[in-house]
Structures are given as structure tokens and as C-alpha cells.
N, C-alpha and C positions, 0 to 999 in steps of 0.2 A: 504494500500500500504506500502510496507517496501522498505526501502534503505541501499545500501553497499555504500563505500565508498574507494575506493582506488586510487594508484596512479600507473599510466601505467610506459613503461620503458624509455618512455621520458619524466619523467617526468611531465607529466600532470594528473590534477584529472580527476577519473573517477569517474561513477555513473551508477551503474546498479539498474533499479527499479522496482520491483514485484508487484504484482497485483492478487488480485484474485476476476472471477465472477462467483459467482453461485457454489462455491467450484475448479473452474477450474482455478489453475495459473498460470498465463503470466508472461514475461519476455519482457521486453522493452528494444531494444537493446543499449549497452554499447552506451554512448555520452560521448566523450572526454570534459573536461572541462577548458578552459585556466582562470586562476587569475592573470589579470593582469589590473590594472585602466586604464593604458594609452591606449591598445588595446579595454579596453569597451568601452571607451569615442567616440575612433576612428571608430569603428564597429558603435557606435548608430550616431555616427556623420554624418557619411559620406556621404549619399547621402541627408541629410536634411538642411546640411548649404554650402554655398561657400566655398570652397578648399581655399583659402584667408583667409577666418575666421577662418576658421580651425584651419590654420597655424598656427597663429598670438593665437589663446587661447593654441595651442599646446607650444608654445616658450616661451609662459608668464605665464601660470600654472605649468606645469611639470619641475623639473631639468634633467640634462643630462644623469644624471645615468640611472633614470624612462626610458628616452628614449631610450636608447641607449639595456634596459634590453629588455623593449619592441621590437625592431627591432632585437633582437635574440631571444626572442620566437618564433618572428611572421615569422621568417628565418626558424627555426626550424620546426615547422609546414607545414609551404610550402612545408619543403623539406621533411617530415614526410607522404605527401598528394601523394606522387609520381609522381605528374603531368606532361604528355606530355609535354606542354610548358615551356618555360625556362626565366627566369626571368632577368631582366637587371642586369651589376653586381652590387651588392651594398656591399661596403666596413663593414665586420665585426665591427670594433672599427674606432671612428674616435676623433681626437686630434686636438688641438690650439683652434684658433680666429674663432668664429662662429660655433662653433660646433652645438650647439641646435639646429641653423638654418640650419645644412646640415641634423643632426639627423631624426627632422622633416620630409626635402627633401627625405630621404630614406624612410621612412614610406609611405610617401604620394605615392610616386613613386613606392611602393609594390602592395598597393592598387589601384591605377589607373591599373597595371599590372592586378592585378587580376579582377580588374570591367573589363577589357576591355576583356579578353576570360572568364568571366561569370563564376567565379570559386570562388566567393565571397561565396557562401554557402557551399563551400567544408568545411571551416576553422573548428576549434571546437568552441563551444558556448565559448564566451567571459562573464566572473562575473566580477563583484565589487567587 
């Protein structure tokens, strides 16, 4: 099997990967690739721990930045996926006292959005 490696026009890695059987070779189609810790943590997280816990490892591991880069990927994406449904508004940048805590609140709040109209497999594979 051989692998390319590039990067689409938003920015995301891509991965196209060849194959061959019997002399005959396939192509497996392009999968968008997101690198990002805080969206892997959150994709493998989320339906396996309480939304509470979640939280609370989300506010206490990660700084604001991680967050904040995270919830404009994962913006970016949604909006990248063209989906019918339309998302609650969640504020691009957010500033002051408790930020991490609203950070968080926006993520979470993407993600319940998309658990709840079953769009959770649209996303691109989340890496470490």
C-alpha cells in the first residue's frame, strides 16, 4: 500500500491510499484528516464519559488558546460539511473572566448539536 500526503484548501490533511491486489490498483477515497489534541480527546470522549467530566478535564488540561483553536476548526469543518441544519450561534473568539469555561461550553454545545441530528460521522477523522 502507498500513501500521498497532502493538504486540502482548508487546510486540512489529507490522505489518499493505494493498494494493489493481484496487480489491480485501488484507490481509497481521499479522508480528510483534522490534527488537533483537543478535538481527538473530544471525539474519543464523548459519548464514553459524562458531559460533567468532560468538562471539568477539558478546563483543567487544555489552555484557552488549544480551545479556542479547537472550536474554529471544528467551526470550520461544520461549515466545510454543508449541512442542512444550522447550528446554534457560537461566538468566534471569546475574552475576560471565565473564558475556558465558556470555551468548553461552545465545544460541548457543537457536539450535542451534532449528536442530536446524527451528523457526528460527517466530521473528518480526528489525530493526535
Amino acid at each position: 500500500m502507498t500513501r500521498r500526503h497532502g493538504t486540502s484548501a482548508n487546510g486540512q490533511l489529507a490522505v489518499a491510499c493505494m493498494y494493489a491486489v493481484n496487480g489491480v490498483r485501488f484507490k481509497m477515497a481521499d479522508a480528510p484528516l483534522v490534527l488537533n489534541d483537543v478535538l481527538c480527546f473530544m471525539v474519543n470522549k464523548y459519548v464514553k464519559i459524562h458531559v460533567r467530566q468532560l468538562k471539568n478535564v477539558l478546563v483543567d488540561f487544555y489552555t484557552a488558546e488549544l480551545l479556542s483553536e479547537a472550536k474554529e476548526c471544528l467551526l470550520r469543518d461544520v461549515e466545510a460539511l454543508n449541512l442542512t441544519i444550522k447550528l446554534p450561534h457560537v461566538p468566534r473568539r471569546r475574552d475576560g473572566e471565565g473564558r475556558i469555561t465558556r470555551e468548553v461550553d461552545d465545544l460541548i454545545s457543537i457536539f450535542n448539536h451534532l449528536d442530536e441530528q446524527k451528523c457526528m460521522s460527517s466530521l473528518p477523522t480526528c489525530l493526535c
